[in-house]
N, C-alpha and C positions, 0 to 999 in steps of 0.2 A: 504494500500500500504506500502510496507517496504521501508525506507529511505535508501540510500545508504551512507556509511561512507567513505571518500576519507581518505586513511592514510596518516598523515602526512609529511612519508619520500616523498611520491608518490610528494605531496602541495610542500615541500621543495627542489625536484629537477627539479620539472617545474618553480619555484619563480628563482631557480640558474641559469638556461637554459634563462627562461625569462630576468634576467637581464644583462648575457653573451651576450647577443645578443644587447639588447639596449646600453651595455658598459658603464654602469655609475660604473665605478674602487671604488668608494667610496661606494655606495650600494652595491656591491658583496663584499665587503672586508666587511663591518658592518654585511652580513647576515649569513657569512662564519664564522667570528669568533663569531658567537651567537649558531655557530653550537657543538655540544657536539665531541669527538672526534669516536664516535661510527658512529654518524650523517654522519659525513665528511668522512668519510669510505664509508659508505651507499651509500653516493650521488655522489659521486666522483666517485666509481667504476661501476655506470651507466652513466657516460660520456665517451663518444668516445675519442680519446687519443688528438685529434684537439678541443674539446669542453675544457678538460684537461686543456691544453696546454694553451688556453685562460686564464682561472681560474688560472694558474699558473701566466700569465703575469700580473693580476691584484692585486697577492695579493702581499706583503716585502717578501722575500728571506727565512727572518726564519716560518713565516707562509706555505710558499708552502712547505718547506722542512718538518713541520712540517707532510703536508699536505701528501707526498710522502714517509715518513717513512710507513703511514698507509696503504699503498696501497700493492697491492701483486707485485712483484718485477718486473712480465712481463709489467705490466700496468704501473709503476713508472717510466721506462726505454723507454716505449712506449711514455711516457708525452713527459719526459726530452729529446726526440730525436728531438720533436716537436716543441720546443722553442727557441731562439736564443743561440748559445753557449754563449754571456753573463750574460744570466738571468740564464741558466741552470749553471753556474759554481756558480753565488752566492748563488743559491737556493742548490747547494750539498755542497760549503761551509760551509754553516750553519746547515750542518748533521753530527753526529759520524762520524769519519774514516772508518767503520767497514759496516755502514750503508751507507756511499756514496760510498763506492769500491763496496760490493753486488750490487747495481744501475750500475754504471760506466760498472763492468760487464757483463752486460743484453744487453746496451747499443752497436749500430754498431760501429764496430772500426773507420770507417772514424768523425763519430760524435762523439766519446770519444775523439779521439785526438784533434778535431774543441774545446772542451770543456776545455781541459786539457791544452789548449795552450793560454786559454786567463784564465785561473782561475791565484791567484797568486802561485805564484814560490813553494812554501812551502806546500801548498796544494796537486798541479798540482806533486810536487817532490813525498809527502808521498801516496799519491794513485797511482802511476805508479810503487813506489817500494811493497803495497801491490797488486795490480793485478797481480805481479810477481809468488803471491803461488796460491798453486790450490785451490778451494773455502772449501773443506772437510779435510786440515790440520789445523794445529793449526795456523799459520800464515796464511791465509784463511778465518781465523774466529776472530784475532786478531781485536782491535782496538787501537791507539797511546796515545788516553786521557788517562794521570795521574794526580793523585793530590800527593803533599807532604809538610810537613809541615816540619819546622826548630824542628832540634834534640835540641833547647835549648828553645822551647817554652813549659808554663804548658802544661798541660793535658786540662784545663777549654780554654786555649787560641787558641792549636791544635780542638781541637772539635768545637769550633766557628768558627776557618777558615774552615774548613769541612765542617761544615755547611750553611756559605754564598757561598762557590763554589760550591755547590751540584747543584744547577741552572745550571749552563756553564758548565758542563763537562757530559758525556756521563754515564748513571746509570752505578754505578757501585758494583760488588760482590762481590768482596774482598778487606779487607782492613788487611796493616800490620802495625804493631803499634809498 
């Protein structure tokens, strides 16, 4: 008789569904972030946008956003409609500018506004003035995060601030020196 092998994503989005449903917030957050980012992709994009939505409210803000970056943009927009506009504005808080406007976009206007009206002021401001362009210009495709360092520090001491902010700031392609 040939054994049958169950694949693992298969194990790992019945274990996510399983514990979605029993709600133990600490079990889904420990199984989710043991998950590789390919994983979280995987499994997430075989939940319903309400199943989502769940998973979103369980996990910190920079996790789900983490979590939503990976997603394809219909299905990210589909979550975040689904969640409270409190959790949905921290959870796109803690995204690029560049990457929570693409989201915000997809997003129905009555639930972007619901969102952008409890997010704070500075956030809520810089994404209403980028949904202004259209998504295929250069302001479209923009995002706000800079980094810069003081014109009177070395060279050893400007590449060391570079490199501890390289964490908090949105990767970036160019640099001028």
């Amino acid at each position: 008789a040939t054994e049958a092998v169950i694949p693992a994503e298969f194990v790992k989005t019945l274990s996510a569904e399983e514990l979605l449903n029993d709600g133990d917030a600490d079990r889904v957050r420990t199984l989710v972030e043991s998950w590789s980012d390919s994983d979280r992709t995987h499994i997430a994009s075989h939940l319903d946008s309400g199943a989502l939505a769940l998973l979103l409210d369980f996990l910190d803000a920079e996790v789900g956003a983490d979590l939503i970056e990976l997603l394809p943009l219909s299905q990210a927009a589909d979550a975040i409609e689904e969640v409270e506009p409190e959790a949905a504005a921290e959870i796109l808080g803690e995204m690029a500018s560049d990457e929570r406007v693409d989201v915000l976009a997809e997003v129905e206007s009555k639930e972007r506004e619901a969102i952008l009206d409890v997010a704070d002021s500075a956030t809520a401001d810089e994404a209403r003035a980028l949904l202004e362009y259209d998504a295929d210009t250069a302001g479209g495709q923009m995002h706000t995060e800079f980094l810069s360092v003081e014109s009177s520090m070395t060279v050893a001491n400007a590449v060391e601030s570079i490199r501890r902010a390289a964490d908090e700031i949105a990767p970036y392609s160019i640099q001028y020196l």
